[in-house]
N, C-alpha and C positions, 0 to 999 in steps of 0.2 A: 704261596699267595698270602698276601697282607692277614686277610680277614677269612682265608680258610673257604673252602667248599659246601662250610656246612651255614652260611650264615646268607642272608638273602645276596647282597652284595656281590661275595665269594661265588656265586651261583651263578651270578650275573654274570660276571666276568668270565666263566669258565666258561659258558653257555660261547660269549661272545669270541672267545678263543679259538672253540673246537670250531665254528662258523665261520670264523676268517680261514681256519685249517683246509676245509671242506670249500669254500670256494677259490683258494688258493688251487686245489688238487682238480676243481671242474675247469678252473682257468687251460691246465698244462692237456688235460682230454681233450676239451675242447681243441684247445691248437692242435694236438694230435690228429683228432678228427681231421679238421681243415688241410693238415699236411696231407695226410692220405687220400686226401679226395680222388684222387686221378688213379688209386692203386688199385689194382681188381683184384678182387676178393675180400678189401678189407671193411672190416665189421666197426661200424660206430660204436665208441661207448659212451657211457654216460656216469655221471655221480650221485649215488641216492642219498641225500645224509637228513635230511629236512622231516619229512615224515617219519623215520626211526625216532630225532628224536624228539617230536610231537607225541607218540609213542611213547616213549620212555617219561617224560614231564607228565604226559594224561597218567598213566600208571600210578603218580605220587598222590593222587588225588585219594581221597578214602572215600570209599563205596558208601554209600546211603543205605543199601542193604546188603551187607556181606553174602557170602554163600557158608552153608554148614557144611565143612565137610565131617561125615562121621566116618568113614575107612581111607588110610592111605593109598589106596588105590584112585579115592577119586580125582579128579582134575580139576585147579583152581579155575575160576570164571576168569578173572583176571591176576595175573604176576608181576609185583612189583619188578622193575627197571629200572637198573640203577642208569641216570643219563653219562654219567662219566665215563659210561663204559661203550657208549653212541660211536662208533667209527665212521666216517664217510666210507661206501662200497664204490669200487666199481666194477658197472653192468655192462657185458658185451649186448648189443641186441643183436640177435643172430636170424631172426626170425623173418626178417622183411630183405628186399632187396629193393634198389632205389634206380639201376641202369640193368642191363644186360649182362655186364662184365662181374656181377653179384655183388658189387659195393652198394653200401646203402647209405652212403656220408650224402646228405643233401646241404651242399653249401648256404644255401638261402637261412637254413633253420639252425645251420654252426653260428654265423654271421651273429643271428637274433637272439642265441643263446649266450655266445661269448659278451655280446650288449647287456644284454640282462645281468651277465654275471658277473661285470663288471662297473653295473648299479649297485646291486648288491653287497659288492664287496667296500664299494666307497660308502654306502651308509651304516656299512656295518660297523667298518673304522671308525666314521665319524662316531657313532652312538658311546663308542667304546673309548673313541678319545674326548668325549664330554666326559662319559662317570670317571674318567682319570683326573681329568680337570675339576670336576665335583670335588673328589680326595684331595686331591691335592688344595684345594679351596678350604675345604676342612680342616685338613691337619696344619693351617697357619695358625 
């Protein structure tokens, strides 16, 4: 990367990378979901990637009031996380059933997810194809 990972920028960009990565990868579930709708037994999944690394960013923050640990035994309050290291997951949910036949794909809320998450992915480009266009602006 131009400006490296370690520089606001750099950060930026890579943030916005791993987020088009992650809804690219909720795109292909989601459709999966939708195809199986009719298949019994099969289980929806889902993509978690948002709050890990909400997660991992709050972690960089520096505490107001540290914790002392005096033996290595004890356990840190909080641990830093590194964001680069954020993977999108994916979650079977196995726990519900939505028909009879124990599938639990509810087309209605693929439908409004696949919408959403491809809101998302179009603002995410854009945000991302502005700071290119910023760079690019700059280094004339």
């Amino acid at each position: 990367m131009l400006f490296g990972t370690n520089s606001d920028f750099g950060k930026k960009m890579e943030i916005f990378r791993m987020s088009l990565q992650a809804t690219s990868l909720r795109r292909q579930v989601i459709a999966d979901n939708i195809a199986n709708a009719d298949t019994p037994f099969f289980k929806r999944a889902e993509v978690t990637f948002e709050s890990q690394l909400k997660r991992a960013l709050d972690s960089e923050r520096k505490e107001s009031f540290p914790a002392l640990l005096t033996d290595k035994r004890h356990m840190a309050f909080e641990e830093y996380i590194d964001y680069r290291g954020v993977k999108p997951q994916i979650r079977i949910e196995y726990d519900s059933n939505y028909r009879n036949d124990k599938n639990n794909v509810d087309i209605d809320k693929e439908m409004t997810d696949a919408t959403k998450n491809a809101m998302q992915y179009n603002a995410l480009l854009e945000a991302y194809s502005r700071n290119i266009r910023i760079l690019d602006t700059v280094m004339r």
